[in-house]
N, C-alpha and C positions, 0 to 999 in steps of 0.2 A: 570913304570909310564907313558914313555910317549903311548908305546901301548894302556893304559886304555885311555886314552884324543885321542886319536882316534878310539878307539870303542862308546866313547861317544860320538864325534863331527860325525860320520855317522849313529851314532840312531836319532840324533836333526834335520839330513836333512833330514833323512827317515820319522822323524814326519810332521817337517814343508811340504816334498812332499806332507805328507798323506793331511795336513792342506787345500793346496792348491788345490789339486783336489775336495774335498769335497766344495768348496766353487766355483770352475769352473763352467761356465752357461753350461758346456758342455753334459749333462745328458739329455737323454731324455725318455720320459713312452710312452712304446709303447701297444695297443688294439692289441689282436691275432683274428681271427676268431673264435667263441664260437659254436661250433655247440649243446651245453646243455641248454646254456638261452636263452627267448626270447627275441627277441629287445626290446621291450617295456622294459623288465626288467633292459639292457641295459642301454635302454635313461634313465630309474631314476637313475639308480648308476653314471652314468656321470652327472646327474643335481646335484645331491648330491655330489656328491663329488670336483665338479669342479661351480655350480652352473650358470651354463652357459647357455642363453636363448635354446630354441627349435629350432631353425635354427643351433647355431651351435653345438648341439647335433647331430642332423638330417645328418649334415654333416660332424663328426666323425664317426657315426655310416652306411651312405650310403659308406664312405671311405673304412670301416674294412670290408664291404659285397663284395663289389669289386674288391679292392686290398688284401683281406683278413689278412691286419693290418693298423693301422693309429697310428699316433705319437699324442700323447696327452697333452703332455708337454714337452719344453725345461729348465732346469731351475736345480738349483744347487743340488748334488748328495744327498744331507740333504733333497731337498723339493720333490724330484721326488720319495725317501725312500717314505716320509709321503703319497706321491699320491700312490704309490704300494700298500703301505700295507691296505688304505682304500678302493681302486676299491678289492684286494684281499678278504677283509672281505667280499664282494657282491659274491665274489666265479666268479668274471672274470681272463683269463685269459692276464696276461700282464707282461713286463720284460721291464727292464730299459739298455739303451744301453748305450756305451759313444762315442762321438764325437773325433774325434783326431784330 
């Protein structure tokens, strides 16, 4: 019995860890270098997806040419998910890192 109540009470802090990091600002979406789209096609899937004027489009996108990545959001590992999978639908390439 009391084994069970400690396999249980280290599955409850394994969730609550999970809880917490998911909700951490610590995630961030990162832009790779695309050598297949053009920019232009670029700058629309970041206005779309982020809805962010043309300046700072212009300089995510001058970022990823010269640094050949740029970070595109910081923000919790739930919101940076939802920004991945919609730049991924445009068929860019990008990957979510985590801060420690």
């Amino acid at each position: 019995m009391e084994e069970e109540n400690k396999r249980e009470g280290a599955s409850v802090r394994a969730i609550e860890a999970k809880i917490r990091e998911a909700w951490d600002k610590g995630h961030l979406v990162i832009l790779w270098r695309d050598p297949v789209n053009l920019v232009s096609y670029i700058r629309l899937a970041l206005h779309l997806t982020f809805g962010w004027p043309a300046a700072e489009v212009d300089r995510h996108v001058a970022e990823m040419l010269q640094a050949g990545r740029s970070v595109l959001a910081h923000d919790t590992r739930e919101r940076v998910e939802h920004y991945l999978y919609e730049l991924r639908r445009f068929g860019l390439s990008t990957t979510i890192e985590r801060i420690r």
